[in-house]
BALUM-56445 format. One record per atom (N, C-alpha, C, CB): residue number from 0; residue in three letters; atom name; x, y, z. Coordinates in Angstrom, 3 decimals. Atoms other than C-alpha are relative to their C-alpha. Glycine has a CB too. Example, Ala and Ser with C-alpha at 12.3 -4.5 7.8 and 13.67 -1.06 7.14 Angstrom:
2
@i=0; aa=ala; at=N; east=0.890; north=-1.190; up=0.000
@i=0; aa=ala; at=CA; east=12.300; north=-4.500; up=7.800
@i=0; aa=ala; at=C; east=0.900; north=1.200; up=0.000
@i=0; aa=ala; at=CB; east=-0.992; north=0.027; up=1.246
@i=1; aa=ser; at=N; east=-0.820; north=-1.190; up=-0.060
@i=1; aa=ser; at=CA; east=13.670; north=-1.060; up=7.140
@i=1; aa=ser; at=C; east=-0.770; north=1.090; up=0.730
@i=1; aa=ser; at=CB; east=0.414; north=0.462; up=-1.415
% end
This chain:
92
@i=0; aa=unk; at=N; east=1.120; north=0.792; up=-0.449
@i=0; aa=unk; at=CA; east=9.581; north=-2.878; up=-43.513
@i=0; aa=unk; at=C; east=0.128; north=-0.230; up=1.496
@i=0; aa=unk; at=CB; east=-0.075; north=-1.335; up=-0.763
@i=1; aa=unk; at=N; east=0.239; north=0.249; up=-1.053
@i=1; aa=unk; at=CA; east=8.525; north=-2.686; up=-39.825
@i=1; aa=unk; at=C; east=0.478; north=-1.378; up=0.335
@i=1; aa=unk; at=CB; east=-1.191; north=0.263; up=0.157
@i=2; aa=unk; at=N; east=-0.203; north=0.952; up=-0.345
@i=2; aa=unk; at=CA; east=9.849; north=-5.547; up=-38.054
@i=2; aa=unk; at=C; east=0.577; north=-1.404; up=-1.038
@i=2; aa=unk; at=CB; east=-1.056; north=-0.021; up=0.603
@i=3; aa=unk; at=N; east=-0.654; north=0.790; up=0.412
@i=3; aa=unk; at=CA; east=11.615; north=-7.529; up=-40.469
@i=3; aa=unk; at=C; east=0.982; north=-0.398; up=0.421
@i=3; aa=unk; at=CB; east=0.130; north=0.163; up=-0.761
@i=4; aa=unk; at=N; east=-1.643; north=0.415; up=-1.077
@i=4; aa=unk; at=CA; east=14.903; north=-9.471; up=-39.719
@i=4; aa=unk; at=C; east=0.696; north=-0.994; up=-1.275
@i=4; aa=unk; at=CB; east=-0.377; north=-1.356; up=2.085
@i=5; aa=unk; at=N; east=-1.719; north=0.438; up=1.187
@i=5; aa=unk; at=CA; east=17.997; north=-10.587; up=-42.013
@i=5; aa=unk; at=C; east=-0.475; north=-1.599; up=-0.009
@i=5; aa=unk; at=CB; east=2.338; north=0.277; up=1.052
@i=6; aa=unk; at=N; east=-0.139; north=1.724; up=0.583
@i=6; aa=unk; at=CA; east=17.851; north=-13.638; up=-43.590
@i=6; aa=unk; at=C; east=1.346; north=-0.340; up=-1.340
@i=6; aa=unk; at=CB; east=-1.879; north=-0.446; up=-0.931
@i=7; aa=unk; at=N; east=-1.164; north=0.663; up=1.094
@i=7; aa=unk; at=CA; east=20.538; north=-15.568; up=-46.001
@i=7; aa=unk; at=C; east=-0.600; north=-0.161; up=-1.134
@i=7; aa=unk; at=CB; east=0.651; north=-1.442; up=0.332
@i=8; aa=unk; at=N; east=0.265; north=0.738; up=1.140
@i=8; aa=unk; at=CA; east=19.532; north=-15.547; up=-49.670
@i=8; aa=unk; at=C; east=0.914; north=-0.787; up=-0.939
@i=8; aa=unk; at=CB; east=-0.525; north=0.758; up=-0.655
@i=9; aa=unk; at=N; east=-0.635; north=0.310; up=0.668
@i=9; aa=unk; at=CA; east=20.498; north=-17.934; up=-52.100
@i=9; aa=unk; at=C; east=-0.429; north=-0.610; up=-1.213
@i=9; aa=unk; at=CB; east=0.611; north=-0.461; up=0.579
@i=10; aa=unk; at=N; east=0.578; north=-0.040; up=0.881
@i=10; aa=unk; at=CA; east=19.830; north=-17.800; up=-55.232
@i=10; aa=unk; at=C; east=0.743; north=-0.979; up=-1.565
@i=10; aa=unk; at=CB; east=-0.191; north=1.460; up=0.033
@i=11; aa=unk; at=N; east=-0.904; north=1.315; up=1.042
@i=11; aa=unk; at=CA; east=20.219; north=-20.495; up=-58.300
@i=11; aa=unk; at=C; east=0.553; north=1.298; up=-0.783
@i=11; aa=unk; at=CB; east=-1.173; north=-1.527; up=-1.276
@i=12; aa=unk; at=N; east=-0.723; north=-0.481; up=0.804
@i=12; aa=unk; at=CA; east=22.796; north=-19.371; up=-60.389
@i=12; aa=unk; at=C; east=-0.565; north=1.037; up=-1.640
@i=12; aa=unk; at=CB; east=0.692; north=-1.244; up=-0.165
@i=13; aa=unk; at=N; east=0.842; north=-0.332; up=1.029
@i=13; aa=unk; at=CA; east=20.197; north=-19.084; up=-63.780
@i=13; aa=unk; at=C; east=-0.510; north=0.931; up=0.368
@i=13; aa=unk; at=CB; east=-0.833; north=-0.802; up=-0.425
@i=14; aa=unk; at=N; east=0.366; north=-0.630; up=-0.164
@i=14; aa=unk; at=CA; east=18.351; north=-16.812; up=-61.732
@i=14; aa=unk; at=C; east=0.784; north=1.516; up=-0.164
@i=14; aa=unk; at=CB; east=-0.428; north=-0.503; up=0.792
@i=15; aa=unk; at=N; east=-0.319; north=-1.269; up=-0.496
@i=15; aa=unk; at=CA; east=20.516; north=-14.394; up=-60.540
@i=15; aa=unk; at=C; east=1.056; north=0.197; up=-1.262
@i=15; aa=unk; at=CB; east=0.600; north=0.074; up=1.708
@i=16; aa=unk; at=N; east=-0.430; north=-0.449; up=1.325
@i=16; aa=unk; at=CA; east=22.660; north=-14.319; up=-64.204
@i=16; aa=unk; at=C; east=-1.089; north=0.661; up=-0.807
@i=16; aa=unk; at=CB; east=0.535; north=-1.146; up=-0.767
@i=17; aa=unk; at=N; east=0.814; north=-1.162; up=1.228
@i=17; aa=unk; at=CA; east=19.534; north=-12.576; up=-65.811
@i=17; aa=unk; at=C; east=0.071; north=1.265; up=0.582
@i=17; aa=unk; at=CB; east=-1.801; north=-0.250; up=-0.365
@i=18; aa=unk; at=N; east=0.248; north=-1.479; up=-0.415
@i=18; aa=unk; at=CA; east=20.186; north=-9.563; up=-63.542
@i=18; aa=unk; at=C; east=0.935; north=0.306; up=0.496
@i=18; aa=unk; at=CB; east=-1.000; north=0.377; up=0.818
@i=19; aa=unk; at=N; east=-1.071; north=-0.582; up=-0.359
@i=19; aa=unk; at=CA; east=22.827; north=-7.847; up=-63.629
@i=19; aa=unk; at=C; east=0.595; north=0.531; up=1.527
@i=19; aa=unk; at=CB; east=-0.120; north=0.871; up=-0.750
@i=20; aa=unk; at=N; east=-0.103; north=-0.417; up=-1.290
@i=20; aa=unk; at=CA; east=24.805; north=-7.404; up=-60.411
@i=20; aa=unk; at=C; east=-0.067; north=-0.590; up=1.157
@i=20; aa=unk; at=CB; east=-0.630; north=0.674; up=0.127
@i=21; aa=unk; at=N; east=1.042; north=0.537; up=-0.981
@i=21; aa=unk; at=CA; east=22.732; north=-9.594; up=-58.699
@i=21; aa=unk; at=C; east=1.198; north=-1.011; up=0.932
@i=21; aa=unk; at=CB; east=-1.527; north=-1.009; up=-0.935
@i=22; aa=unk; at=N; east=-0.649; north=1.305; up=-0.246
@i=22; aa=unk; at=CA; east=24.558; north=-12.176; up=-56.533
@i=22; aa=unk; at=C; east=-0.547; north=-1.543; up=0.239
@i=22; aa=unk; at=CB; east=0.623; north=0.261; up=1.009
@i=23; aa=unk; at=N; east=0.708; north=1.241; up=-0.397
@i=23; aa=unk; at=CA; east=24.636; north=-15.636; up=-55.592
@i=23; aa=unk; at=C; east=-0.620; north=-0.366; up=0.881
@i=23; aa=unk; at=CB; east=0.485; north=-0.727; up=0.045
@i=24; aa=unk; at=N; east=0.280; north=-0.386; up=-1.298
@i=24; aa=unk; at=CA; east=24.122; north=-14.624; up=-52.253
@i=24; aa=unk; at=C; east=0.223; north=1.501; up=0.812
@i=24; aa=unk; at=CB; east=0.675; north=-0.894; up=0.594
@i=25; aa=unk; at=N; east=0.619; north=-1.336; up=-0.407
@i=25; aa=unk; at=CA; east=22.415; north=-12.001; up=-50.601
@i=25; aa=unk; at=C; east=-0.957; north=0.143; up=1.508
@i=25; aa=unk; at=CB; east=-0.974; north=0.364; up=-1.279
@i=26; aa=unk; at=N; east=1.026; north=-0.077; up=-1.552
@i=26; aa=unk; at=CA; east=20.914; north=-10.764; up=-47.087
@i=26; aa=unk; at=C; east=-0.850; north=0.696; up=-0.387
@i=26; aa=unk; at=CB; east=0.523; north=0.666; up=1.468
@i=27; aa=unk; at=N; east=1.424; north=-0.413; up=0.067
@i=27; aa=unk; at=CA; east=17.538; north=-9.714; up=-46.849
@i=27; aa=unk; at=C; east=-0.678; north=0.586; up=1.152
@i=27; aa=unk; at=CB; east=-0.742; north=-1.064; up=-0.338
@i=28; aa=unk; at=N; east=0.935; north=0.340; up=-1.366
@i=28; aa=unk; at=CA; east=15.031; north=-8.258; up=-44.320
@i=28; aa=unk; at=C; east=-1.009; north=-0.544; up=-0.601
@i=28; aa=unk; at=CB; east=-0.537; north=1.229; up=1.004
@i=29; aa=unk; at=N; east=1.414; north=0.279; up=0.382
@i=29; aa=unk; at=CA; east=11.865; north=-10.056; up=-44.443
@i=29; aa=unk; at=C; east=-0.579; north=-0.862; up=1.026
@i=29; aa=unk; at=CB; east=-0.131; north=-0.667; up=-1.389
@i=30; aa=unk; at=N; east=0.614; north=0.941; up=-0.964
@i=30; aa=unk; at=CA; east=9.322; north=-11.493; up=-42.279
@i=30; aa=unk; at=C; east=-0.521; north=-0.892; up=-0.542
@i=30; aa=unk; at=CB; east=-0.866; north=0.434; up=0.807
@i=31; aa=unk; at=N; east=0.571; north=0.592; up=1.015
@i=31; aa=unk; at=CA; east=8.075; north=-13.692; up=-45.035
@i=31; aa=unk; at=C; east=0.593; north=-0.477; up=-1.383
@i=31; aa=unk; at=CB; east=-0.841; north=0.734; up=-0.193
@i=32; aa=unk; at=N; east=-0.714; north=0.382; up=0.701
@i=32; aa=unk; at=CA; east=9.075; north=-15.545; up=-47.831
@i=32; aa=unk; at=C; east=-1.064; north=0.888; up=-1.484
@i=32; aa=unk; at=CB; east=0.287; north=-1.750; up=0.271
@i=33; aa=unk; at=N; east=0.883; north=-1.004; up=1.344
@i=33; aa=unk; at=CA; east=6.389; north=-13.156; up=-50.290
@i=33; aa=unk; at=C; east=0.955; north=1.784; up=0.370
@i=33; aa=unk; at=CB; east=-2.631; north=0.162; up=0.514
@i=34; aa=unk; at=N; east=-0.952; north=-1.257; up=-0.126
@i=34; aa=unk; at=CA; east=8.611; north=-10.255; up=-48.400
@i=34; aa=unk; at=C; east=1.235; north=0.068; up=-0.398
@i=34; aa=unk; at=CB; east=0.170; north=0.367; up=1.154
@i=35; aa=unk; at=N; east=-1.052; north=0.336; up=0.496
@i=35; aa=unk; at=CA; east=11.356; north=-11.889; up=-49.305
@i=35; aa=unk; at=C; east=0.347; north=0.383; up=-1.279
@i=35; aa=unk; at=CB; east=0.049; north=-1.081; up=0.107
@i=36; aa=unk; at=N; east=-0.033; north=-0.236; up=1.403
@i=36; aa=unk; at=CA; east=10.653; north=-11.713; up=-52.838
@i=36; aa=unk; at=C; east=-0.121; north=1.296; up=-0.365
@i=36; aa=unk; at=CB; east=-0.926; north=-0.672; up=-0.640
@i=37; aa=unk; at=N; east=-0.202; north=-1.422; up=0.365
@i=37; aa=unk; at=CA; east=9.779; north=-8.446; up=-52.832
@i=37; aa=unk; at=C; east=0.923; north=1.052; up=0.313
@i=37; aa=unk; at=CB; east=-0.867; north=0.472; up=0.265
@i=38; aa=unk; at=N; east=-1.498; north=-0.624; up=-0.238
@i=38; aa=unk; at=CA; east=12.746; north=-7.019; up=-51.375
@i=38; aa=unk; at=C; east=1.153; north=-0.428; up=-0.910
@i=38; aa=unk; at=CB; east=0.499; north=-0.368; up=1.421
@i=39; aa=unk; at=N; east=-1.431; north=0.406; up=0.828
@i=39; aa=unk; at=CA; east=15.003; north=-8.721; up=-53.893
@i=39; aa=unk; at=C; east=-0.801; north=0.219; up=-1.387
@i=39; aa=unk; at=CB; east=0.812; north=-1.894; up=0.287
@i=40; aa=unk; at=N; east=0.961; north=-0.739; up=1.033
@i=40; aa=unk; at=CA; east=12.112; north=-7.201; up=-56.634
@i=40; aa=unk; at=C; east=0.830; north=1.107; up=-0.314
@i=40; aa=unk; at=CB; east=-1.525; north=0.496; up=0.560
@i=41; aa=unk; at=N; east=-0.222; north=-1.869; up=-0.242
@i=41; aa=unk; at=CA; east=13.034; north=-3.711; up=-55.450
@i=41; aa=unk; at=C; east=1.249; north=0.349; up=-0.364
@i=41; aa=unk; at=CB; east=-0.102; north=0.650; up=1.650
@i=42; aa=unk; at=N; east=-1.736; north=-0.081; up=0.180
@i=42; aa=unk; at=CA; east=17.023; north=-4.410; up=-55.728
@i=42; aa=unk; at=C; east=0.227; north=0.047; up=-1.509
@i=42; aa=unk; at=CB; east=0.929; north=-1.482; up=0.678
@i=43; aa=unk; at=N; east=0.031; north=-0.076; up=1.229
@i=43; aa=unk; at=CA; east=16.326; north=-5.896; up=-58.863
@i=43; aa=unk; at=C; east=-1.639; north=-0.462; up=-0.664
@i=43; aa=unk; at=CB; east=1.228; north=-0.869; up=-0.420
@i=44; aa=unk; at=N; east=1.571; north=0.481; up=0.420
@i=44; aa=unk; at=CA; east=13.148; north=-5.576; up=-60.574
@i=44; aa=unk; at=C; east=-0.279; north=-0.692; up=-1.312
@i=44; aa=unk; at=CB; east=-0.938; north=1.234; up=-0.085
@i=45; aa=unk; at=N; east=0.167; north=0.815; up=0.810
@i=45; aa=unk; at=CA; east=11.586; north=-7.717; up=-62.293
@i=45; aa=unk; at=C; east=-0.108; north=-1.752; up=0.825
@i=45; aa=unk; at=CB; east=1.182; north=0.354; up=-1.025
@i=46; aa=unk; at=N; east=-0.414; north=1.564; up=-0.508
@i=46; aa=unk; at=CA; east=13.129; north=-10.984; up=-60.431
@i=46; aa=unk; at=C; east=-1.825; north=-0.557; up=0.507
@i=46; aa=unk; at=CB; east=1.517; north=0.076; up=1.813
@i=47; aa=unk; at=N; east=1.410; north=0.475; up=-0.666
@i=47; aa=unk; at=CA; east=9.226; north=-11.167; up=-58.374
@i=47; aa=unk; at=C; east=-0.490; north=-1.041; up=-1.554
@i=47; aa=unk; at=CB; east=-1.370; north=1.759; up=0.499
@i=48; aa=unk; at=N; east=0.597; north=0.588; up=0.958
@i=48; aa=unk; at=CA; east=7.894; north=-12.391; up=-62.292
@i=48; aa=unk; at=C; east=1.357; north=-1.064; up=-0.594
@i=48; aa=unk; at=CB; east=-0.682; north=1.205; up=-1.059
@i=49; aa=unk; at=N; east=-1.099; north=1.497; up=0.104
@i=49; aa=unk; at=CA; east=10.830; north=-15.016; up=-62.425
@i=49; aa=unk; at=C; east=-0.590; north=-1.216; up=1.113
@i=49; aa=unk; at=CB; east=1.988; north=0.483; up=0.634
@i=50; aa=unk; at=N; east=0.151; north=0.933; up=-0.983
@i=50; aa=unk; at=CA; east=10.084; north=-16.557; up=-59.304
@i=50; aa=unk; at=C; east=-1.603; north=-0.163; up=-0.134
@i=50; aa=unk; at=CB; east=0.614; north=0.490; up=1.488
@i=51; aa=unk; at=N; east=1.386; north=0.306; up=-0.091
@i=51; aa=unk; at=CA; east=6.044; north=-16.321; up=-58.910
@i=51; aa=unk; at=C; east=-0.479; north=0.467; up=-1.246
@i=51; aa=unk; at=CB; east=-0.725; north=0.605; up=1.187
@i=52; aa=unk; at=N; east=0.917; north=0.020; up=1.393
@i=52; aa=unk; at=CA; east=3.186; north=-16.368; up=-61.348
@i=52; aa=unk; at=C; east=-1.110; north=1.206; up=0.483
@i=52; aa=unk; at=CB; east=-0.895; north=-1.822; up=-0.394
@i=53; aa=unk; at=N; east=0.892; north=-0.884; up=-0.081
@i=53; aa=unk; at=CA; east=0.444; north=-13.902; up=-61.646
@i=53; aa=unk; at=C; east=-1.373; north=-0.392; up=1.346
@i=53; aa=unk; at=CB; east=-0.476; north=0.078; up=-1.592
@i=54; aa=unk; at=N; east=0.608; north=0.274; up=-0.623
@i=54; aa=unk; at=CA; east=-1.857; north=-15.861; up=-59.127
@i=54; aa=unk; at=C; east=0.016; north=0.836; up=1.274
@i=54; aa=unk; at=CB; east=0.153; north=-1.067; up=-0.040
@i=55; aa=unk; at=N; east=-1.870; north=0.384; up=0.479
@i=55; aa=unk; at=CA; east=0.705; north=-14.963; up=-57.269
@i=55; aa=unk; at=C; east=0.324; north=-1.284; up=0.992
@i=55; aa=unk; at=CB; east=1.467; north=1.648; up=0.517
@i=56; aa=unk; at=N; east=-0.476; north=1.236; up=-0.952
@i=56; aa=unk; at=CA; east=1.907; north=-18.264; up=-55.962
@i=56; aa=unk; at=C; east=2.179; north=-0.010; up=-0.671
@i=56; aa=unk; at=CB; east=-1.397; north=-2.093; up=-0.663
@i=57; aa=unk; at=N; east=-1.405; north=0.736; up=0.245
@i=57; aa=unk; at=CA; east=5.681; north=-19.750; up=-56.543
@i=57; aa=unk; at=C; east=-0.501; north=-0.527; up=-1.045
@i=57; aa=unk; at=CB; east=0.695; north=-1.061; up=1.072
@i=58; aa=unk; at=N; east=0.215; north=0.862; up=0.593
@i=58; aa=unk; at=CA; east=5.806; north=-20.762; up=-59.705
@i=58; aa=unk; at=C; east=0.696; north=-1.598; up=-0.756
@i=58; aa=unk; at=CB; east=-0.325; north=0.709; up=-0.478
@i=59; aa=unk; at=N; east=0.131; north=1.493; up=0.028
@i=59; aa=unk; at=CA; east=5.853; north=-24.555; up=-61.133
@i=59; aa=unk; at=C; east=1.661; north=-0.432; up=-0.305
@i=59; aa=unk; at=CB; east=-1.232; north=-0.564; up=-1.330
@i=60; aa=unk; at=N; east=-1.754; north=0.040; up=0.335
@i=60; aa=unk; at=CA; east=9.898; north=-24.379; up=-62.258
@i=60; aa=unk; at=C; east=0.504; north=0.684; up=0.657
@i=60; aa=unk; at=CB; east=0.606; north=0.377; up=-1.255
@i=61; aa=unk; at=N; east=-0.619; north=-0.800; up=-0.701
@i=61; aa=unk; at=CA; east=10.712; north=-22.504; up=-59.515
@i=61; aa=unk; at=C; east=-0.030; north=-0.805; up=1.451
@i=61; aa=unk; at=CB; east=-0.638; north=1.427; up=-0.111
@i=62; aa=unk; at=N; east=0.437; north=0.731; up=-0.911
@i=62; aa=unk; at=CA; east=11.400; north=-23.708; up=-55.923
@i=62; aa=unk; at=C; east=0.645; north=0.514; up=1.577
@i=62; aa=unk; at=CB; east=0.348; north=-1.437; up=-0.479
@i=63; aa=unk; at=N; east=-0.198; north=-1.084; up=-0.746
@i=63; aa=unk; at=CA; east=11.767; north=-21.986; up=-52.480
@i=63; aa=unk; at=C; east=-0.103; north=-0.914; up=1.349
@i=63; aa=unk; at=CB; east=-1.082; north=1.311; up=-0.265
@i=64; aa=unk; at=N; east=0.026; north=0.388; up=-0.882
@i=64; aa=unk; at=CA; east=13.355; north=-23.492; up=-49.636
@i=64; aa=unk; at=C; east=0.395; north=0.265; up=1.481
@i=64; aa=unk; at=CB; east=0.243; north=-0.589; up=-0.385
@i=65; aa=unk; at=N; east=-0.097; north=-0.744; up=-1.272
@i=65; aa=unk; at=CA; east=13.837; north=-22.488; up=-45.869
@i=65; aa=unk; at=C; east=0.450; north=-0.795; up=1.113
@i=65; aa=unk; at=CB; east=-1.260; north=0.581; up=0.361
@i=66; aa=unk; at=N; east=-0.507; north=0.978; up=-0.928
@i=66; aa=unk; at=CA; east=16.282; north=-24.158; up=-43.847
@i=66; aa=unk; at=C; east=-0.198; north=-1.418; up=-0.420
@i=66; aa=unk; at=CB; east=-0.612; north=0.194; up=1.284
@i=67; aa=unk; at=N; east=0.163; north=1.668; up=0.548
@i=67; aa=unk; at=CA; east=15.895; north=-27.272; up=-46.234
@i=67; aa=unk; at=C; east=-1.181; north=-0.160; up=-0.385
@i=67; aa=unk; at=CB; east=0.224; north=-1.202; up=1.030
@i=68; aa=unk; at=N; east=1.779; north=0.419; up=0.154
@i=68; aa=unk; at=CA; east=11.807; north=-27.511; up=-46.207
@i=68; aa=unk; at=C; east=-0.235; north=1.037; up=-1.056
@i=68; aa=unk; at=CB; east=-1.235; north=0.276; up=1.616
@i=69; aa=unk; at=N; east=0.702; north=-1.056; up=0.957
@i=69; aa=unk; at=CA; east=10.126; north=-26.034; up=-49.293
@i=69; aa=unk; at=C; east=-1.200; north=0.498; up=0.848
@i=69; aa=unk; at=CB; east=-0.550; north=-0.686; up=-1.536
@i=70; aa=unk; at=N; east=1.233; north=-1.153; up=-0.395
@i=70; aa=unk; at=CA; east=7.542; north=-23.352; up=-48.695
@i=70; aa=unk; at=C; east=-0.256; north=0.557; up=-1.190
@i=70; aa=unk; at=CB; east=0.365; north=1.268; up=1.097
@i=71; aa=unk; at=N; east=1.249; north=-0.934; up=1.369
@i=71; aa=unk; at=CA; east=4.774; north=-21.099; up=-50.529
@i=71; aa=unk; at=C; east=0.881; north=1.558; up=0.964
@i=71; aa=unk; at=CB; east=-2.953; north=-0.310; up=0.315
@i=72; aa=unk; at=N; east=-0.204; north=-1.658; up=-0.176
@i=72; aa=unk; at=CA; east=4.926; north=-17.448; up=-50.567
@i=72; aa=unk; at=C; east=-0.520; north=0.465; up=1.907
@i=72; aa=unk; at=CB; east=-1.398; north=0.971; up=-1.489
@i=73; aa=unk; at=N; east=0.650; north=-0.667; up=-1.641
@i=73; aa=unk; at=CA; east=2.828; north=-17.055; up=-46.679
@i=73; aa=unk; at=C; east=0.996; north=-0.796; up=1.300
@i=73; aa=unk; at=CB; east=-2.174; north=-0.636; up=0.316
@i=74; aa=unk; at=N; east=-0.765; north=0.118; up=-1.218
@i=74; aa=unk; at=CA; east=5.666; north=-19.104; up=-44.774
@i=74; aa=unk; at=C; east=0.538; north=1.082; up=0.478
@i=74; aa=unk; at=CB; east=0.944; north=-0.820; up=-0.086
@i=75; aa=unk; at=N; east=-0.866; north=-0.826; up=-0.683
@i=75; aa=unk; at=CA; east=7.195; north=-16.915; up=-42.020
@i=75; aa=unk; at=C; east=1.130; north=-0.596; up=-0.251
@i=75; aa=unk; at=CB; east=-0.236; north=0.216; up=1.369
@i=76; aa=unk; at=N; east=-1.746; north=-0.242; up=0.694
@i=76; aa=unk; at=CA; east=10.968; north=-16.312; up=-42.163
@i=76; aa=unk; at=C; east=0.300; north=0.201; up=1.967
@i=76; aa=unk; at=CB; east=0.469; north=2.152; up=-1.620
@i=77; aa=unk; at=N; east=-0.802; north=-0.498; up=-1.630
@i=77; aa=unk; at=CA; east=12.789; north=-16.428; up=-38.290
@i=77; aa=unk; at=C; east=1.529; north=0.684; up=-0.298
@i=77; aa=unk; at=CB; east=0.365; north=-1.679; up=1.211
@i=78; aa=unk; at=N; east=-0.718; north=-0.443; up=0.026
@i=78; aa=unk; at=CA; east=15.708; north=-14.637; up=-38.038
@i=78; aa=unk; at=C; east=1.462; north=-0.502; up=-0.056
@i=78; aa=unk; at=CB; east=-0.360; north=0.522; up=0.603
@i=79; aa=unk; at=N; east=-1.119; north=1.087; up=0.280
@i=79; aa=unk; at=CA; east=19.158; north=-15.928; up=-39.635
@i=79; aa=unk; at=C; east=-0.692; north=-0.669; up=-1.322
@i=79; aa=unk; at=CB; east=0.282; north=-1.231; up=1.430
@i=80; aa=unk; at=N; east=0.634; north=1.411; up=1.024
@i=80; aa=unk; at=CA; east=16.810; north=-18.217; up=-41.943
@i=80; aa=unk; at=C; east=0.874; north=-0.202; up=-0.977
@i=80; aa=unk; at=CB; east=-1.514; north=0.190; up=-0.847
@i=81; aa=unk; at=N; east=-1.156; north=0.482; up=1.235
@i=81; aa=unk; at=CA; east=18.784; north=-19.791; up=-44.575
@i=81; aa=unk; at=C; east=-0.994; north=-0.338; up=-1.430
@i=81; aa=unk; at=CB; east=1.036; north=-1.769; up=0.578
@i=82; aa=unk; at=N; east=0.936; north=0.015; up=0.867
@i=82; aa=unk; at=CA; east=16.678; north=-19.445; up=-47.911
@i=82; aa=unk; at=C; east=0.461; north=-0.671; up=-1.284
@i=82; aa=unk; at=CB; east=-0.452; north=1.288; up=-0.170
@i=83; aa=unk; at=N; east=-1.192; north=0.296; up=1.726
@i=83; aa=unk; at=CA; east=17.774; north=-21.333; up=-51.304
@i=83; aa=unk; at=C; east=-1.432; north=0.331; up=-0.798
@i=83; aa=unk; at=CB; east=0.981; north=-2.342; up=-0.530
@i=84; aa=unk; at=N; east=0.992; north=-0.306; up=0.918
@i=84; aa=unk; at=CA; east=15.664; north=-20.094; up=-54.493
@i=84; aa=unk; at=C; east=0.534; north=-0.964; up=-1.327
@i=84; aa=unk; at=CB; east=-0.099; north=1.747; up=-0.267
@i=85; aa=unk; at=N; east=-0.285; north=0.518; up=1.284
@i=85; aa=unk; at=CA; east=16.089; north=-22.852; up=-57.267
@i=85; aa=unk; at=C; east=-0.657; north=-0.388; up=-0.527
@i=85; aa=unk; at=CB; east=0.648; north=-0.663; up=-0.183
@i=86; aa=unk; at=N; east=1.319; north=0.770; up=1.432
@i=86; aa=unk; at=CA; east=14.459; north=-23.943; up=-60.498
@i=86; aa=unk; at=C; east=0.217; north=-1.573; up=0.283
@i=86; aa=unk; at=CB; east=0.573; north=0.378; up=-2.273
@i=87; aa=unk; at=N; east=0.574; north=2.097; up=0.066
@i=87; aa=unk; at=CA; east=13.284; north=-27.528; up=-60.520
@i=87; aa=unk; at=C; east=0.930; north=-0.498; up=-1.227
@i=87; aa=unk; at=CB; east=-2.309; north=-0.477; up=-0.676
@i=88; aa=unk; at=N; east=-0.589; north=1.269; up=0.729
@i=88; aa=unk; at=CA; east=15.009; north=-30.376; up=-62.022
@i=88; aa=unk; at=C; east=-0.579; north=-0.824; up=-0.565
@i=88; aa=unk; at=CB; east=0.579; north=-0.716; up=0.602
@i=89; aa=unk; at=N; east=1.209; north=1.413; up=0.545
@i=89; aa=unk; at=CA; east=12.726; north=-32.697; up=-64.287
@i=89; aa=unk; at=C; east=0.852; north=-0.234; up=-0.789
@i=89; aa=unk; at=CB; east=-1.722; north=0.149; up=-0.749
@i=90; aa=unk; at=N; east=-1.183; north=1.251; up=1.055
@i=90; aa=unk; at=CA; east=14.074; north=-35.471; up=-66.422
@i=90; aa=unk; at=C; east=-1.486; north=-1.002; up=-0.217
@i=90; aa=unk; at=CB; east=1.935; north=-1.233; up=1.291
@i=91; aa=unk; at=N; east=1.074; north=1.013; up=-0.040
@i=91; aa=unk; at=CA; east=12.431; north=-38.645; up=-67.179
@i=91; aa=unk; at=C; east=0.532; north=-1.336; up=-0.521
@i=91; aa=unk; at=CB; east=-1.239; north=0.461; up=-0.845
% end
């Protein structure tokens, strides 16, 4: 991908145990956090329909943060970014 740039993934544990191989942490290029996803699709496919929904947004038990701040799929990604991918926590 033209102009992409390395980023830090990190991925919840639940996630990255359904796919073989996968780690807990992983570099990426991506200029985007929807490029993001699809580069860690391509490694291991499938993961894109873990994380987002058919809309396609992020979906509702899933949660995608960037240097601490959650984001949607159209945040940009700067270079270095520090990404965590974890499922939500509800209780009550």
């Amino acid at each position: 991908m033209m102009g992409s740039k390395p980023v830090e993934v990190t991925l919840a544990g639940v996630l990255a145990d359904l796919f073989p191989g996968a780690p807990r942490r992983v570099e990426v290029e991506a200029d985007s956090v929807r490029g993001l996803i699809d580069a860690l699709d391509r490694r291991w496919p499938g993961m894109r329909d873990r994380i987002c929904d058919t809309r396609p947004a992020i979906r509702r038990h899933m949660n995608v943060f960037v240097n601490g701040e959650r984001r949607t799929l159209e945040a940009a990604l700067e270079p270095g970014a520090r990404v965590h991918i974890l499922t939500a926590i509800s209780g009550g």
